[in-house]
C-alpha positions in Angstrom: 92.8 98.4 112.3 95.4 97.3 114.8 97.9 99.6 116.6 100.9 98.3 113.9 98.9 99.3 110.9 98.4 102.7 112.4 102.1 103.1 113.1 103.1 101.6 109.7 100.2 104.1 107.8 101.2 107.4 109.8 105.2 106.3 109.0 104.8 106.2 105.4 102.9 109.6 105.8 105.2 111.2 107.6 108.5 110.4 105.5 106.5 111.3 102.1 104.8 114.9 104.3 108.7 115.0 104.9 109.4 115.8 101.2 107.2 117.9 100.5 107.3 120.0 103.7 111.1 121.0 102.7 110.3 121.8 99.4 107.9 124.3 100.7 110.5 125.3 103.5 113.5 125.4 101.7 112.3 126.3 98.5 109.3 128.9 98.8 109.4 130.0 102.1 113.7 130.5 102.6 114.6 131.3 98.4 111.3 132.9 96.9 110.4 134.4 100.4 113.8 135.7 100.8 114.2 137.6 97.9 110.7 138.6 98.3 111.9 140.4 101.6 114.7 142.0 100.2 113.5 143.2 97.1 110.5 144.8 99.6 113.4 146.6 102.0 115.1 147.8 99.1 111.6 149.4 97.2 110.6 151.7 100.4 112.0 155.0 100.6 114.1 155.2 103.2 115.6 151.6 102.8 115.0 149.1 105.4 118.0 147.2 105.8 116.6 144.8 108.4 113.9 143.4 106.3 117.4 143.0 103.3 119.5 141.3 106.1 116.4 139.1 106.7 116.0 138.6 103.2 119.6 137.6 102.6 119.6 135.4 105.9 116.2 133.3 104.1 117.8 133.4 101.1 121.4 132.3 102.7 119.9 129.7 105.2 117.6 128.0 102.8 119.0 124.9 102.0 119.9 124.1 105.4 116.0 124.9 106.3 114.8 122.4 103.7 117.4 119.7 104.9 116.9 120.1 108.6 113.3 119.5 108.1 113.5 116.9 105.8 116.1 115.3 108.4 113.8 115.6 111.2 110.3 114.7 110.1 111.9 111.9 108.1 113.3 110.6 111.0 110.2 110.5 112.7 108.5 108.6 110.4 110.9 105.9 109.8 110.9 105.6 113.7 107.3 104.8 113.5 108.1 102.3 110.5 110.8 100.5 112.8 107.7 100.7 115.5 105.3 99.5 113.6 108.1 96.8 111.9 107.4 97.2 108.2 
């Protein structure tokens, strides 16, 4: 394996990893996460409004969660496809 079929392999890797990363980000971790959190802070007795706010915040912030690291990782892997000129 030569250096070009590295970069080209870990390129296509990394924009498909990309995908599925802000699934998990934006999806599980910001929306189901989030509502996890509040739901939590709103069951204990005395109510625990940071762990709501938090909640709400995920919840809020999740889409631009799952875009920034789609943006970001998918970047990086097309910059080792442009390296690696496949």
């Amino acid at each position: 394996m030569n250096k070009r079929n590295i970069l080209g392999w870990s390129g296509i890797f990394m924009c498909i990893f990309s995908i599925f990363f802000a699934i998990w980000a934006g999806g599980w971790w910001g929306i189901v996460g989030g509502v996890i959190l509040a739901v939590e802070g709103l069951k204990v007795d005395p109510i625990n409004s940071m762990w709501v706010g938090i909640g709400i915040l995920r919840f809020v912030a999740a889409g631009v969660i799952g875009w920034f690291s789609f943006a970001v990782l998918f970047s990086f892997g097309s910059l080792l496809l442009h390296m690696a000129d496949v």
